[in-house]
Backbone as CSV, one residue per row, in Angstrom:
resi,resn,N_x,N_y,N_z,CA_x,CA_y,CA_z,C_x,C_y,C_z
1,UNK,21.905,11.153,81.398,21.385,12.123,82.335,21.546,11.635,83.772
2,UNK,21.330,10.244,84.164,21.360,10.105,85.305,22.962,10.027,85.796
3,UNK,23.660,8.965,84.852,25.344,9.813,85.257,25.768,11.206,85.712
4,UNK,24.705,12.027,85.514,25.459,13.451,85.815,24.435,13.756,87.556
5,UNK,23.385,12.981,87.566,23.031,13.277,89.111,23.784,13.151,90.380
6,UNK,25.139,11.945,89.928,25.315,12.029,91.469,26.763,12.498,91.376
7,UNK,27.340,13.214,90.187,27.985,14.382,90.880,27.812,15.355,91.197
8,UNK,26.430,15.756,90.569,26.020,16.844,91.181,25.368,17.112,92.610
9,UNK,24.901,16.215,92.791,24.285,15.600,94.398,25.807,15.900,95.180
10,UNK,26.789,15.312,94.835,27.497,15.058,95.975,28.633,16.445,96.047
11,UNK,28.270,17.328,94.594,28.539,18.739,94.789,27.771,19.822,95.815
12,UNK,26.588,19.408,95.637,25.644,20.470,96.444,25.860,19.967,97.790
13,UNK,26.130,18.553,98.012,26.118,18.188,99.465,27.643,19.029,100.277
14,UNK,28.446,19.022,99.202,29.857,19.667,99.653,29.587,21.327,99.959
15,UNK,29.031,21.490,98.745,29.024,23.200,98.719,28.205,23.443,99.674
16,UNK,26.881,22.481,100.668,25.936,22.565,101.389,26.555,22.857,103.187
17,UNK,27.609,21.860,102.931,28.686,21.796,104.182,29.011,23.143,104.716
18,UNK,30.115,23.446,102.943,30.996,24.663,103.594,30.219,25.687,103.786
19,UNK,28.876,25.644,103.310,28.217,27.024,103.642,27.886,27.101,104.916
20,UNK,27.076,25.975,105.474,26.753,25.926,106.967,28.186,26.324,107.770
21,UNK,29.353,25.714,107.501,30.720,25.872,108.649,30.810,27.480,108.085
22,UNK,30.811,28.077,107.375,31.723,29.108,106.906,30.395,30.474,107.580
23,UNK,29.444,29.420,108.041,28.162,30.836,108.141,28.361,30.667,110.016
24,UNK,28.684,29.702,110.589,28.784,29.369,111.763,30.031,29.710,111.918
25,UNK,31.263,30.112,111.311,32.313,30.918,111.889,31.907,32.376,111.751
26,UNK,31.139,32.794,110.424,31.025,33.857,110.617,29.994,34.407,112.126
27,UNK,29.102,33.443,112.182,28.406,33.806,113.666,29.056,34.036,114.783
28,UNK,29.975,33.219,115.009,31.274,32.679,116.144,32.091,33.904,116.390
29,UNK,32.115,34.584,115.050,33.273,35.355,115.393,32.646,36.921,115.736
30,UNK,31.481,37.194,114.975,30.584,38.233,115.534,30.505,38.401,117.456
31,UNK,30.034,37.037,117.543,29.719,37.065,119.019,30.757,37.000,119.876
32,UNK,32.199,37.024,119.581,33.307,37.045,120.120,33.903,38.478,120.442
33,UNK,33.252,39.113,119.067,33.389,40.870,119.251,32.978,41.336,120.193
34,UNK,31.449,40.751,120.027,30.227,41.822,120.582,30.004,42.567,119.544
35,UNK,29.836,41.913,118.300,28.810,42.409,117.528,27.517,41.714,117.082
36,UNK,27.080,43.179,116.639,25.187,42.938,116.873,25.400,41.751,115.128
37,UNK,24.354,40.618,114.972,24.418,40.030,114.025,23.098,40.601,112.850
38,UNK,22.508,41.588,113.248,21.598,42.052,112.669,22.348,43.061,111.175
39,UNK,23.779,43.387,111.235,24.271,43.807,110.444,24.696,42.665,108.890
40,UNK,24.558,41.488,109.201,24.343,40.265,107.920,22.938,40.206,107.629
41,UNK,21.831,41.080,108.014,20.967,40.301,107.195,20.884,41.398,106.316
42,UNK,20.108,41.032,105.021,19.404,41.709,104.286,19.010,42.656,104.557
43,UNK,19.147,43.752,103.269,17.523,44.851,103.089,16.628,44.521,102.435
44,UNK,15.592,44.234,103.275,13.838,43.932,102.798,13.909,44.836,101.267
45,UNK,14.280,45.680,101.405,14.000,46.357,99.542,14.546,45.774,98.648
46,UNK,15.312,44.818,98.798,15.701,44.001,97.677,15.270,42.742,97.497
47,UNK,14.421,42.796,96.188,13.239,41.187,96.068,14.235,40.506,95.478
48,UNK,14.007,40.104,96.265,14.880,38.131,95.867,14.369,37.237,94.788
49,UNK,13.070,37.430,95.221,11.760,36.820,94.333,12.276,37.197,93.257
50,UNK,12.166,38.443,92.562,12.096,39.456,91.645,13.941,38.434,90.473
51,UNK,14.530,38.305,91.627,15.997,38.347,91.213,15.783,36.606,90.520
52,UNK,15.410,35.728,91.693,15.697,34.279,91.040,14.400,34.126,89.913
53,UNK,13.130,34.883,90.054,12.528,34.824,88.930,12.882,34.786,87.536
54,UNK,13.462,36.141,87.514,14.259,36.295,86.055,15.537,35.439,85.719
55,UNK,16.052,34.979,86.946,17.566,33.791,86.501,16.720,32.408,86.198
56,UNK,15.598,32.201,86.742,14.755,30.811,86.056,14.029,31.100,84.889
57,UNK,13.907,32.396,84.643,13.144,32.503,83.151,14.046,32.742,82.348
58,UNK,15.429,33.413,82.485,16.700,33.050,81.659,17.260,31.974,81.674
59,UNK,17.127,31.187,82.498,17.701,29.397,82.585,16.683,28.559,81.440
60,UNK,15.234,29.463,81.383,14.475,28.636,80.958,14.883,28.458,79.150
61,UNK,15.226,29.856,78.944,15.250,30.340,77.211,16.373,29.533,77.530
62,UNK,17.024,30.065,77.885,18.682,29.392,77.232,18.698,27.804,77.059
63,UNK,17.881,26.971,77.742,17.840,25.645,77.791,16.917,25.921,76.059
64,UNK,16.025,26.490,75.960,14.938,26.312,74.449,15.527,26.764,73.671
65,UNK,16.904,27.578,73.922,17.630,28.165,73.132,18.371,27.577,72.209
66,UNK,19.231,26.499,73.316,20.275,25.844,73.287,19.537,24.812,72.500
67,UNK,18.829,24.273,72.476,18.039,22.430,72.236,17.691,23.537,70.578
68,UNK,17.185,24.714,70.349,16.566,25.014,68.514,18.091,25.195,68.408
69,UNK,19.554,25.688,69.091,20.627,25.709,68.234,21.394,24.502,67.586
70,UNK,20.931,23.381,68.691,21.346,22.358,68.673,21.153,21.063,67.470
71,UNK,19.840,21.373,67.150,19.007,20.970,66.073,18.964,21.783,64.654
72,UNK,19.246,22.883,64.399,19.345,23.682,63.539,20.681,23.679,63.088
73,UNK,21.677,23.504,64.108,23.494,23.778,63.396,23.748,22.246,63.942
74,UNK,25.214,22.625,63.454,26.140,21.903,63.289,26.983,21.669,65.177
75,UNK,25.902,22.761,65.782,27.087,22.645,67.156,26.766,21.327,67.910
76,UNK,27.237,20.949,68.945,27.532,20.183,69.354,26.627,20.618,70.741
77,UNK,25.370,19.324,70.878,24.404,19.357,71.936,24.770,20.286,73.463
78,UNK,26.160,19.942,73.886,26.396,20.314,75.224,26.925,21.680,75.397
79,UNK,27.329,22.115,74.493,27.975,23.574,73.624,26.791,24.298,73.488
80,UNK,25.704,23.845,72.677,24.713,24.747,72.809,23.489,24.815,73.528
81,UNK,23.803,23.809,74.820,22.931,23.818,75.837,23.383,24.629,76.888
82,UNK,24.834,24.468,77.245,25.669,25.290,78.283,25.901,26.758,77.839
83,UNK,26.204,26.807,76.860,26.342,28.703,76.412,25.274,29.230,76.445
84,UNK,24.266,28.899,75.828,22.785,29.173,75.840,22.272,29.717,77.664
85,UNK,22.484,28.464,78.051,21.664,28.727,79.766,22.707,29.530,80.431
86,UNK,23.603,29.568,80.577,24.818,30.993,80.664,24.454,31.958,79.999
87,UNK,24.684,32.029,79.571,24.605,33.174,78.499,23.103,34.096,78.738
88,UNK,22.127,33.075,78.456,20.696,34.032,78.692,20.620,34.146,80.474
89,UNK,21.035,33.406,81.115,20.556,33.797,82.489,21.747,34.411,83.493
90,UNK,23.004,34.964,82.445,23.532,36.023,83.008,22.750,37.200,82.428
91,UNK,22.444,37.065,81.519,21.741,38.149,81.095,20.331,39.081,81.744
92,UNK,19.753,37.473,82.473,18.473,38.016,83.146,18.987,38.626,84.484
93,UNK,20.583,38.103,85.355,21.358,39.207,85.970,21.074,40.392,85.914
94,UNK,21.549,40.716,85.329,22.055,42.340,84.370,20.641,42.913,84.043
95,UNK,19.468,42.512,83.748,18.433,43.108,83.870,17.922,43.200,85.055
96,UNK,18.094,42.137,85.991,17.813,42.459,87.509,18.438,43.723,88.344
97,UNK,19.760,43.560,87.796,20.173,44.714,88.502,20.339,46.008,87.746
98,UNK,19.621,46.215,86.551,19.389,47.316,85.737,18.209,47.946,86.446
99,UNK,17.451,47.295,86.399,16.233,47.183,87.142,15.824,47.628,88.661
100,UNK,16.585,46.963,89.322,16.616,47.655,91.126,18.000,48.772,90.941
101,UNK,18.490,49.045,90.286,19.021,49.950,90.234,18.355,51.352,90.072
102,UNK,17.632,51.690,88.746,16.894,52.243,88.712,15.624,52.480,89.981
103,UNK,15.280,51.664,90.596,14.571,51.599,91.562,15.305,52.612,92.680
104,UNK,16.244,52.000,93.000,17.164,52.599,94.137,17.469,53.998,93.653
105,UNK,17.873,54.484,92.338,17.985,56.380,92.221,16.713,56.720,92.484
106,UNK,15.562,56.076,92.111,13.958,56.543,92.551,13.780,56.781,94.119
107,UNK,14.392,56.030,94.983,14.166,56.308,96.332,14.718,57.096,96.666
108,UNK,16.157,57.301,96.080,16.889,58.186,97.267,16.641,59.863,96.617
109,UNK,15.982,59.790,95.513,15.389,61.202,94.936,14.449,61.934,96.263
């Protein structure tokens, strides 16, 4: 387990980079227009909360998922830890946006 911390550390530190440069050109180049930057943010009607809630309670099964498939069959620990937490927390996706979807035909009714 700890072998796998510091590539992942030194992934997030990379992916941490290009987000800051790639969000600071996108600023750079707004203000070069003369455009307003109020057009990148968000709509407040869409809970975020709502969204990473359900991808951590699908991260959560798929990990309890993966560890009873793992112990019960024949698969192979990392096979049914990784399909599992994929698998269920694309799923809690797809209910998120089943979900504010439905929301959104409710408003514009």
């Amino acid at each position: 387990m700890v072998e796998i911390l510091v590539p992942l550390g030194f992934f997030a530190l990379v992916f941490g980079i290009f987000w800051v440069v790639a969000d600071y050109k996108t600023k750079s180049t707004l203000i070069k227009h003369g455009a307003d930057a109020k057009t990148l943010k968000m709509d407040k009607s869409t809970n975020g909360s709502l969204r990473f809630g359900l991808l951590l309670v699908g991260v959560a099964l798929g990990v309890l998922l993966g560890n009873f498939i793992a112990e019960t069959t024949s698969m192979q620990e990392e096979v049914a830890y990784f399909s599992m937490t994929f698998l269920l927390g694309g799923i809690s996706l797809l209910i998120y946006h089943f979900l504010t979807g439905k929301k959104a035909n409710t408003n514009m009714e």
